[in-house]
MDAnalysis code that builds the backbone (N, CA, C; Angstrom):
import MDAnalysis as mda
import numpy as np

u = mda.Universe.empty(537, n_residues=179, atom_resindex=np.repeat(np.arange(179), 3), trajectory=True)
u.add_TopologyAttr("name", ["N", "CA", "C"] * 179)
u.add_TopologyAttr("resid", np.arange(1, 180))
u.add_TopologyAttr("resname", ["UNK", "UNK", "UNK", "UNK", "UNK", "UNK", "UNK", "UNK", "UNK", "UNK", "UNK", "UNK", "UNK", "UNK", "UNK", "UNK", "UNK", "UNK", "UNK", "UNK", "UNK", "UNK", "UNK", "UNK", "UNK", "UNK", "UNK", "UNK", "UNK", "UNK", "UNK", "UNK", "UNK", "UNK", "UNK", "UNK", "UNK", "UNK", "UNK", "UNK", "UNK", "UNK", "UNK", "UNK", "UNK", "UNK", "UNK", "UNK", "UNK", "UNK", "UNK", "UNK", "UNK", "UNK", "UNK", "UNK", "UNK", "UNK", "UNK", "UNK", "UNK", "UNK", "UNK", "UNK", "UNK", "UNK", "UNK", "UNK", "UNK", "UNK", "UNK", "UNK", "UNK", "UNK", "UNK", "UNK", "UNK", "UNK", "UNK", "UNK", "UNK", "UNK", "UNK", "UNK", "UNK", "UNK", "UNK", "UNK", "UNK", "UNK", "UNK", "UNK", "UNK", "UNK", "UNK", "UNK", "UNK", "UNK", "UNK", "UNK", "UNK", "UNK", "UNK", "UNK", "UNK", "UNK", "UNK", "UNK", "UNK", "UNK", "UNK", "UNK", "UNK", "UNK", "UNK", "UNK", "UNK", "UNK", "UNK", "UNK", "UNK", "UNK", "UNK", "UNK", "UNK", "UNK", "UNK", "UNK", "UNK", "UNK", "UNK", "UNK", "UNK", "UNK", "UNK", "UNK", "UNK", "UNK", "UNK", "UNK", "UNK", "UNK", "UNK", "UNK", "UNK", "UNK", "UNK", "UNK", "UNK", "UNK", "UNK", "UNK", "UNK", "UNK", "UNK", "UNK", "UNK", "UNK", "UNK", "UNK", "UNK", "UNK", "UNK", "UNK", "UNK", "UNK", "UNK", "UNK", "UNK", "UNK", "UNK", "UNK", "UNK", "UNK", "UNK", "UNK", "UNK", "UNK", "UNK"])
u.atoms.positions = np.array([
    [-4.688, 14.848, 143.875],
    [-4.111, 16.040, 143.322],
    [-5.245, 16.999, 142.945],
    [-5.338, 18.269, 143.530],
    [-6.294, 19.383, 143.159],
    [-5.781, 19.883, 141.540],
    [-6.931, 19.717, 141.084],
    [-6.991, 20.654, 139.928],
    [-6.986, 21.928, 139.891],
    [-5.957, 22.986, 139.218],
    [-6.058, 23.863, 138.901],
    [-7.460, 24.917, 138.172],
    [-8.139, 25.579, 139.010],
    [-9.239, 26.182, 138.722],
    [-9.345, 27.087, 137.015],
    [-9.547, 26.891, 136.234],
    [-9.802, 27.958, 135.223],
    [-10.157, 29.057, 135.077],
    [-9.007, 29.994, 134.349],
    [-9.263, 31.593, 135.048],
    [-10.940, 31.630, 133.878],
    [-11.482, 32.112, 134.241],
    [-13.027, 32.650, 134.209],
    [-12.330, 33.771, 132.344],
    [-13.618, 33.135, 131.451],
    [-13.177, 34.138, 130.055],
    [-13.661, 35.383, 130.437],
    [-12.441, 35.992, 129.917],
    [-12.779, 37.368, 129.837],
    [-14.291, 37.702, 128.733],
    [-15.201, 39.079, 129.599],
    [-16.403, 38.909, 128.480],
    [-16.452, 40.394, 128.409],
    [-15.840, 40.272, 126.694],
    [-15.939, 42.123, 126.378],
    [-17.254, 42.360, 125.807],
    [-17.459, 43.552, 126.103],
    [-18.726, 44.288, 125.646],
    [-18.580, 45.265, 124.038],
    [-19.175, 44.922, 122.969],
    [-18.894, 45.831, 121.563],
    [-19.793, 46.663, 121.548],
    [-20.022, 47.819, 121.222],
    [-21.534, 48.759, 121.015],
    [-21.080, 48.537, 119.769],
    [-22.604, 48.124, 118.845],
    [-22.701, 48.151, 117.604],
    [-23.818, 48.698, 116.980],
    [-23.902, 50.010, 116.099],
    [-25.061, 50.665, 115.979],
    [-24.809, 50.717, 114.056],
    [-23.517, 49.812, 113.408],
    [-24.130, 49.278, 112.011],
    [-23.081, 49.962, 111.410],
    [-22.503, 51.230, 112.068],
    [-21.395, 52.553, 111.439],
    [-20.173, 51.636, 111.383],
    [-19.309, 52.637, 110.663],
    [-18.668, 51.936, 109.925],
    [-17.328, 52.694, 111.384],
    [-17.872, 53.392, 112.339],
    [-16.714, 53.698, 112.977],
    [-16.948, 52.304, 114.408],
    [-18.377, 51.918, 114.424],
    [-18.443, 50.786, 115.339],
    [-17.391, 49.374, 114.826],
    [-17.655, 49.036, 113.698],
    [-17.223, 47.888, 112.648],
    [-15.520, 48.421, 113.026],
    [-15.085, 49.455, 112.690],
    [-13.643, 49.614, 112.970],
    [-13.169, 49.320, 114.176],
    [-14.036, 50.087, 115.416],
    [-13.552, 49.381, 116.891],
    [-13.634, 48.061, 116.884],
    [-14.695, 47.375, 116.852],
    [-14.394, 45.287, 116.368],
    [-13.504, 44.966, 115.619],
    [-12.735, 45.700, 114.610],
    [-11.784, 45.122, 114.236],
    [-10.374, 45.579, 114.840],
    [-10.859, 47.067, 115.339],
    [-9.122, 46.938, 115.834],
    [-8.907, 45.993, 117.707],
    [-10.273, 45.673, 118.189],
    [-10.586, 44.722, 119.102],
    [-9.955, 43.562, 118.353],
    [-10.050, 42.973, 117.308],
    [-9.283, 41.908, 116.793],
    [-8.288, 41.819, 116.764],
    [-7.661, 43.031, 116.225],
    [-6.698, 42.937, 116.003],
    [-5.569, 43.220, 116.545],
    [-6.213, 43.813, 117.982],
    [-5.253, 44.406, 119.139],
    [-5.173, 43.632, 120.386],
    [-6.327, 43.102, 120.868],
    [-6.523, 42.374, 121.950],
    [-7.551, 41.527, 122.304],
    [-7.726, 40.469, 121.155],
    [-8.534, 39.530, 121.318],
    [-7.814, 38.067, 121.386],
    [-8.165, 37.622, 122.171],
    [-8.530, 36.335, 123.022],
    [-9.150, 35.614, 122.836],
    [-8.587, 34.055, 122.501],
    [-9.556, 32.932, 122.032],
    [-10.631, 32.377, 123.186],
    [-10.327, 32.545, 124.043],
    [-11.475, 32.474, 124.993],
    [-12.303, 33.155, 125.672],
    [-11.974, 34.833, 125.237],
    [-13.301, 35.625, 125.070],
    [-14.174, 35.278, 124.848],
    [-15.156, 36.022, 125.622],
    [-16.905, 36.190, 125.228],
    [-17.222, 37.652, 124.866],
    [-17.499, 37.345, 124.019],
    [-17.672, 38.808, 123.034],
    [-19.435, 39.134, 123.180],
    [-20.123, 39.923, 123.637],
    [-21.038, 40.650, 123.672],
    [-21.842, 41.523, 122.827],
    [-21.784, 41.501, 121.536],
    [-21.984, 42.517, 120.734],
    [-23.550, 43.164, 121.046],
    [-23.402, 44.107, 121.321],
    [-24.641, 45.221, 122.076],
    [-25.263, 46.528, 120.729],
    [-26.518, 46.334, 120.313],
    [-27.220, 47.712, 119.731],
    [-28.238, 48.064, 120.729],
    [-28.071, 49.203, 120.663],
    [-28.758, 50.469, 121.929],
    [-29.739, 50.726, 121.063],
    [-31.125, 50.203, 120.872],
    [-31.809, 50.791, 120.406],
    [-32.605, 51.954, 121.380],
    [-32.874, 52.999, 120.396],
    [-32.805, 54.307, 120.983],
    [-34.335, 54.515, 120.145],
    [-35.495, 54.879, 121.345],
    [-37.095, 54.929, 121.179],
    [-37.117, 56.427, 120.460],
    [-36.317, 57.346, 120.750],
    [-36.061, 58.814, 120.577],
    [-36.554, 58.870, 118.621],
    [-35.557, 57.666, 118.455],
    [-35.941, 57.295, 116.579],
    [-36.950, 56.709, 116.010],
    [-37.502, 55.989, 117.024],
    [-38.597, 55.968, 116.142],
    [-40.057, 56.674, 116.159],
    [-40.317, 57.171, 117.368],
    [-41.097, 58.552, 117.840],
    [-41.202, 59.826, 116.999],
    [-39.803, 60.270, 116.271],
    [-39.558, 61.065, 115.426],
    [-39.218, 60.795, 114.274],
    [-39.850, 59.642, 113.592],
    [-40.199, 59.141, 112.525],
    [-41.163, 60.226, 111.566],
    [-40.489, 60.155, 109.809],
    [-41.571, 61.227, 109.601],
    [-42.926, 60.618, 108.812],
    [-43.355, 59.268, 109.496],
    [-44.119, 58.804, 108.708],
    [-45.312, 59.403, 109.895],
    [-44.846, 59.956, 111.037],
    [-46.235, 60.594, 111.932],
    [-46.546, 61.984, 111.653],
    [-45.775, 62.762, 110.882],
    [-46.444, 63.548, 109.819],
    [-47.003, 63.442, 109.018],
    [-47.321, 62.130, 108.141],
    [-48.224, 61.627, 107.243],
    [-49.793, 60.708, 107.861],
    [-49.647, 60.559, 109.432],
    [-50.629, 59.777, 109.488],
    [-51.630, 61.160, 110.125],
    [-53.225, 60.639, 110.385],
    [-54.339, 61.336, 110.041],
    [-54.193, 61.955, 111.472],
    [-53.917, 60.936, 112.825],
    [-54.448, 61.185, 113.830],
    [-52.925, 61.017, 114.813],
    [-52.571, 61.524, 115.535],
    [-51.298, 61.791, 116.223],
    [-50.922, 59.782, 116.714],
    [-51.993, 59.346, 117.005],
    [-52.189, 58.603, 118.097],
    [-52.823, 56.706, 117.058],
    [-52.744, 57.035, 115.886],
    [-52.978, 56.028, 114.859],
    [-52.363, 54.780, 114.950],
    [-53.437, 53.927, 115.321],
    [-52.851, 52.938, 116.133],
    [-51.981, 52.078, 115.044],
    [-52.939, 51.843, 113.787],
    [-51.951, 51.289, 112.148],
    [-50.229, 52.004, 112.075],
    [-50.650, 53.126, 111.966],
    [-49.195, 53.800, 111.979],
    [-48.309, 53.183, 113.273],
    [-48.212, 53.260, 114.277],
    [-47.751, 52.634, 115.675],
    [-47.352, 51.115, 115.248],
    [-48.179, 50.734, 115.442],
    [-47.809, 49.021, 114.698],
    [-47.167, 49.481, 113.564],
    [-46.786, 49.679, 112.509],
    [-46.142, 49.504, 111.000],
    [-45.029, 49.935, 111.659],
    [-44.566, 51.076, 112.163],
    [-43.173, 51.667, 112.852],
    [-42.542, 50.620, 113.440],
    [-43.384, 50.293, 114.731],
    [-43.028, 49.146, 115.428],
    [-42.388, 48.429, 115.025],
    [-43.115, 47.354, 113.589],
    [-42.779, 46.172, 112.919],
    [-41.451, 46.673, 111.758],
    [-41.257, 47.711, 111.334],
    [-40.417, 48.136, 110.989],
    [-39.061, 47.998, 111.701],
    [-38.801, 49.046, 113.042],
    [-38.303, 48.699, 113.902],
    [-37.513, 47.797, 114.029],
    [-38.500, 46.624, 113.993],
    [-37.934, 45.532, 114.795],
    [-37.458, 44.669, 113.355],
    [-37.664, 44.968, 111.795],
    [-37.160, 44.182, 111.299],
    [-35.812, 44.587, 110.921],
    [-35.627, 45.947, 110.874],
    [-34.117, 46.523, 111.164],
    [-33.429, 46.010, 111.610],
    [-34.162, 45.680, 113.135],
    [-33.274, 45.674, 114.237],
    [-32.875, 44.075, 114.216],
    [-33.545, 42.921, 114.024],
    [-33.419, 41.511, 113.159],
    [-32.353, 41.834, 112.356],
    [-32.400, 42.706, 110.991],
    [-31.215, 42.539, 110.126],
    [-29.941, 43.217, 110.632],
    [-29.701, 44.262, 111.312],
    [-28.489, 44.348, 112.496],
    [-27.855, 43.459, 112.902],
    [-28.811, 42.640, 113.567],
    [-28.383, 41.541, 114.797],
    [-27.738, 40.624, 114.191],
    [-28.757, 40.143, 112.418],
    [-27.993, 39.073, 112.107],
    [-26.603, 39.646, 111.182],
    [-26.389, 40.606, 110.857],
    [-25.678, 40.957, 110.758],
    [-23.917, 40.760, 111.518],
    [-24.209, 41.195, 112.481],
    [-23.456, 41.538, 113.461],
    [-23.232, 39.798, 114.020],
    [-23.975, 39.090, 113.729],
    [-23.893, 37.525, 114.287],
    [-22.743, 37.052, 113.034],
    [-23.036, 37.185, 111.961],
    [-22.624, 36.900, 110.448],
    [-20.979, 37.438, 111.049],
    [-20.887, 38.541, 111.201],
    [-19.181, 39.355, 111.544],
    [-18.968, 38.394, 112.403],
    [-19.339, 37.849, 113.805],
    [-18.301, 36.575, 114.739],
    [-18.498, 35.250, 113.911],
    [-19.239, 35.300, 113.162],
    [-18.850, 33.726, 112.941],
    [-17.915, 33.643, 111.967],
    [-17.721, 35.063, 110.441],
    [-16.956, 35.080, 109.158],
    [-15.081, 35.543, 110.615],
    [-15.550, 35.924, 112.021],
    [-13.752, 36.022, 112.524],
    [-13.920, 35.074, 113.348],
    [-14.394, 34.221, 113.394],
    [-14.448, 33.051, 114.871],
    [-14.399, 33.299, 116.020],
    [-15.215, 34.289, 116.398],
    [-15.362, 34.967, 117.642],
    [-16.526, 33.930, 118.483],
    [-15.999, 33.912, 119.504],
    [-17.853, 32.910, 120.588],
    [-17.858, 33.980, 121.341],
    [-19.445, 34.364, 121.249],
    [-19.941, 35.102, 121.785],
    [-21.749, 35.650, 121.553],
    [-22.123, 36.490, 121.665],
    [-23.527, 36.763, 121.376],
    [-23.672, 38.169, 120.900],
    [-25.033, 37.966, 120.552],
    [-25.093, 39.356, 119.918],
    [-26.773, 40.063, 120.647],
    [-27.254, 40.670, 120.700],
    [-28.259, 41.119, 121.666],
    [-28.496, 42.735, 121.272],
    [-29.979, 43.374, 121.688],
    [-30.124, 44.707, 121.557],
    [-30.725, 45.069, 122.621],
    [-30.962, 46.021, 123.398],
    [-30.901, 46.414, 124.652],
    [-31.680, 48.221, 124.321],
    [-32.992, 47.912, 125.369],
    [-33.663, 49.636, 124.451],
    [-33.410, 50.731, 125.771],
    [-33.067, 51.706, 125.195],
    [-32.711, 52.687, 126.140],
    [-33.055, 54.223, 125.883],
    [-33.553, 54.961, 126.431],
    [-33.496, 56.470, 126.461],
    [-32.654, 57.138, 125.414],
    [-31.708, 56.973, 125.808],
    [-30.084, 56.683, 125.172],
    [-29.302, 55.796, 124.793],
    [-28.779, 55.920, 124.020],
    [-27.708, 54.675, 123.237],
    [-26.808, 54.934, 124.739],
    [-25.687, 55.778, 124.985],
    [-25.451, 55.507, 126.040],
    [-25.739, 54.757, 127.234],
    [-26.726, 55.001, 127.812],
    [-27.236, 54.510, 129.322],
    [-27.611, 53.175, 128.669],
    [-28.070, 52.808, 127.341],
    [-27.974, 51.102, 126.930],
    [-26.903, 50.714, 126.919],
    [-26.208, 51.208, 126.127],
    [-24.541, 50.363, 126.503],
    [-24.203, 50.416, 128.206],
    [-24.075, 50.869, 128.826],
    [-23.685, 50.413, 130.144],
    [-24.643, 49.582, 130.880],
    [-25.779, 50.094, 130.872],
    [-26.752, 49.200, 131.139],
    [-26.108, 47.515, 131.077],
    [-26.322, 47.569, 129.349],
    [-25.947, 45.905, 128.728],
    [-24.683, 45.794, 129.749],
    [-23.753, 46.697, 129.873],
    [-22.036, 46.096, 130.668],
    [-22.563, 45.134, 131.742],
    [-23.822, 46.012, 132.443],
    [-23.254, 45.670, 133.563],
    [-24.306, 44.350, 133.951],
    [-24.936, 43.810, 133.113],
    [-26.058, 43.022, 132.845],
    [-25.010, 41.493, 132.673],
    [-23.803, 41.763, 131.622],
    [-23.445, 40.616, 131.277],
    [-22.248, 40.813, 131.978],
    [-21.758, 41.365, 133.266],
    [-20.804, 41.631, 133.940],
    [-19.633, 41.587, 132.836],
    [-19.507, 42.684, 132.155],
    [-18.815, 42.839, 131.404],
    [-17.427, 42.880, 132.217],
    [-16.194, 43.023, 131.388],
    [-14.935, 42.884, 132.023],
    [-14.001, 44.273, 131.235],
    [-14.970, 44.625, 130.106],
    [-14.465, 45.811, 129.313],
    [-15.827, 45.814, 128.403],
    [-15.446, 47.129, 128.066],
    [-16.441, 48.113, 126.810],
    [-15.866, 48.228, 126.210],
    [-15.731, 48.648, 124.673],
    [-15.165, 48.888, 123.877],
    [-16.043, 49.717, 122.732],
    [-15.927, 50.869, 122.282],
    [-17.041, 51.572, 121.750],
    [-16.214, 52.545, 120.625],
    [-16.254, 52.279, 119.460],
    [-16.226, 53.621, 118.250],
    [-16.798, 55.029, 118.446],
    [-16.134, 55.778, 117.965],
    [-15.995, 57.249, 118.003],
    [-16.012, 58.035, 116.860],
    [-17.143, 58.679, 116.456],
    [-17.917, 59.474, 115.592],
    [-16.525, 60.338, 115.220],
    [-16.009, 60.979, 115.900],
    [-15.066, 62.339, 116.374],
    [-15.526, 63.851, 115.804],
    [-16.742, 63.889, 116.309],
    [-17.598, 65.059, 116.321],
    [-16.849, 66.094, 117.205],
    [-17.030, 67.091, 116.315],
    [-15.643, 68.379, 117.179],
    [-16.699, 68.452, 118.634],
    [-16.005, 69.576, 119.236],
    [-16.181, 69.626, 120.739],
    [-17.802, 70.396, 120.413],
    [-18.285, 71.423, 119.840],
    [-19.358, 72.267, 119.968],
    [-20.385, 71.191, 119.798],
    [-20.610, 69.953, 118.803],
    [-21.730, 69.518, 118.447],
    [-21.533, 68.534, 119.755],
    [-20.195, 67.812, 120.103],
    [-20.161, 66.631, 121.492],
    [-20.971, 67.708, 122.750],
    [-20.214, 68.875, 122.778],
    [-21.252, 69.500, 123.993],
    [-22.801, 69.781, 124.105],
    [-23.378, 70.325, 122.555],
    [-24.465, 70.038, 122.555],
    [-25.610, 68.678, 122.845],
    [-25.081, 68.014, 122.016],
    [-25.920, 66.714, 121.777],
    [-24.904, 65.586, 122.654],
    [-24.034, 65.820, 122.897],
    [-23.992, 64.832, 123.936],
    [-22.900, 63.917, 123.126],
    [-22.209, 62.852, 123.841],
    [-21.670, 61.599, 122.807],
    [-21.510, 60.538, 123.874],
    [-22.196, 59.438, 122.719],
    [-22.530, 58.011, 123.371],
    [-20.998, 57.735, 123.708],
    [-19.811, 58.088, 123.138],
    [-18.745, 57.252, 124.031],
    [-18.629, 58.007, 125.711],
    [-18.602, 59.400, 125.316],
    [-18.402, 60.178, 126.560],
    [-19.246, 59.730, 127.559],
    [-20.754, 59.523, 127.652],
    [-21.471, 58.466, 128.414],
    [-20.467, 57.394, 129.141],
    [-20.544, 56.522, 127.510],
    [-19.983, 55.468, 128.198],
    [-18.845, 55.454, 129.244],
    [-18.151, 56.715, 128.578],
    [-16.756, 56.610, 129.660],
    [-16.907, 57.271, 130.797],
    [-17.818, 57.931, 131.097],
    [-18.000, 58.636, 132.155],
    [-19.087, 57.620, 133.101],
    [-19.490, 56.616, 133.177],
    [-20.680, 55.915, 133.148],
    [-20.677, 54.309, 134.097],
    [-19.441, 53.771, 132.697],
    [-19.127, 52.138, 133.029],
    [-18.092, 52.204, 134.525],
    [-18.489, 50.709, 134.822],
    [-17.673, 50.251, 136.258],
    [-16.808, 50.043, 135.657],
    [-16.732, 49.637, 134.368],
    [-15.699, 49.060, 133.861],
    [-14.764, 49.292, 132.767],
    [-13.595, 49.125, 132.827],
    [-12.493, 50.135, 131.428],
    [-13.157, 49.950, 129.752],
    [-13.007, 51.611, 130.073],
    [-14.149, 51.317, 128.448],
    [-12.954, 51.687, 127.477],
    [-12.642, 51.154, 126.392],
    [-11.831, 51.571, 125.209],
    [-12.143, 51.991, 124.171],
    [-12.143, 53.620, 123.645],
    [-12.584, 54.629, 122.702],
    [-11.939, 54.560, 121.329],
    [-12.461, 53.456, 120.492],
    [-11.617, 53.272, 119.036],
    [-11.719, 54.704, 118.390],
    [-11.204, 55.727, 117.868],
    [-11.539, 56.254, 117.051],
    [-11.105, 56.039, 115.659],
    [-11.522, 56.130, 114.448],
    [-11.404, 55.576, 113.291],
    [-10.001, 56.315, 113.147],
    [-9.268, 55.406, 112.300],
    [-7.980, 55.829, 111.560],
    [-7.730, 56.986, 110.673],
    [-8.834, 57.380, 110.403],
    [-9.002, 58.029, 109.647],
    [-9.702, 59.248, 109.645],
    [-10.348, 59.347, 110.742],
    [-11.030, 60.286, 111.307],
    [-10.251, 61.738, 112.418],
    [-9.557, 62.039, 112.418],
    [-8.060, 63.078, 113.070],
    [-8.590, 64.248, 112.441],
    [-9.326, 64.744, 111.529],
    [-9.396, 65.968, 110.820],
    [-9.962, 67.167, 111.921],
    [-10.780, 66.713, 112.820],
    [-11.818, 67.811, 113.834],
    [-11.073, 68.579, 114.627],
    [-9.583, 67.801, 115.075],
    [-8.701, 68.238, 115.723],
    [-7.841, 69.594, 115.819],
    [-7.436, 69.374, 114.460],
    [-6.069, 70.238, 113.556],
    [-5.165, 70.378, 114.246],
    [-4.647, 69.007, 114.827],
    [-3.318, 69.127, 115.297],
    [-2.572, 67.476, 114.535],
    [-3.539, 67.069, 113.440],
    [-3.164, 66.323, 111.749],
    [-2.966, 67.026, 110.963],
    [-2.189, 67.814, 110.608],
    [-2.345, 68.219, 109.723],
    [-1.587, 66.960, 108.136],
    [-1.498, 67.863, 107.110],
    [-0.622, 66.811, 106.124],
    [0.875, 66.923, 106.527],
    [1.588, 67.623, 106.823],
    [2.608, 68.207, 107.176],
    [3.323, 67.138, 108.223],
    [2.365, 67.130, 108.986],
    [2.797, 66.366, 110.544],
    [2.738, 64.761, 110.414],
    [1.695, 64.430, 109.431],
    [1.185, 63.439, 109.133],
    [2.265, 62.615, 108.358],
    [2.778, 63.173, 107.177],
    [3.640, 62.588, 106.074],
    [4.969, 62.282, 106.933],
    [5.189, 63.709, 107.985],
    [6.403, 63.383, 109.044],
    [6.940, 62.223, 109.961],
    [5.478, 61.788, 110.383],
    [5.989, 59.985, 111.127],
    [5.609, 59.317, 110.513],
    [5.375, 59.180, 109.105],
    [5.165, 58.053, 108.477],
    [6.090, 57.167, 108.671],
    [7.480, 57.204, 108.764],
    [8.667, 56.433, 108.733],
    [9.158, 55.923, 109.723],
])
């Protein structure tokens, strides 16, 4: 008698950059469509852009100070340690299996897809600032990346609470489907 093959776990991808609108997409990922046999991915884009424009290179003597370079560096990276374990601490306090990892990029964007497509992701899933349209066109937005970007279906949490940039929340409309 052939055994029935095991469908392959689904392995979602989280961008986690520490905000409290990332932390909301992982939870409404919990709470909407998670799967005990997921592999959960949790991804920080560290972005070189930040620490280059650090203002501790206005305080050092020589542009190019190699002390200053190292201290940033080691800084950096102990951040980026307390993130990670962070973010390890959140799957184990929801019983999530999965990993947690940081990935350095140009852009937080082009890191998150990057990471997708590294751990053949099966979905993205990414929080949303909800920066009105003038500052998203200027500076850009890491979900819009992402969604314009991934092979794969990316899902745009925006916080519950976050509807104000719009003005089509008002209180009016709001109090109206409460029921």
């Amino acid at each position: 008698m052939a055994e029935e093959a095991k469908p392959k776990a689904r392995v979602v991808l989280i961008a986690m950059d520490g905000s409290d609108y990332a932390k909301y997409a992982y939870q409404w990922y919990l709470d909407q469509i998670h799967k005990d046999d997921d592999n959960v991915v949790m991804v920080n884009s560290v972005e070189f852009h930040d620490v280059l424009h650090s203002s501790q290179w206005y305080y050092a003597p020589y542009a190019f100070d190699r002390d200053t370079l190292a201290n940033l560096l080691d800084q950096e990276a102990q951040t980026l340690r307390h993130k990670l374990e962070e973010y390890a601490q959140m799957m184990r306090e929801t019983k999530v299996h999965g990993t947690v990892k940081s990935i350095h990029a140009e852009r937080p964007g082009e890191g998150i897809v990057k990471a997708a497509e590294e751990a053949h992701a099966d979905l993205v899933i990414v929080g949303s600032r909800g920066h009105g349209k003038v500052r998203r066109t200027l500076l850009g937005s890491v979900s819009d990346y992402v969604l314009h970007h991934s092979h794969v279906p990316v899902i745009v949490c925006r916080h519950k609470d976050d509807h104000h940039h719009h003005g089509h929340h008002d209180k009016e409309h709001t109090e109206e489907h409460k029921h």
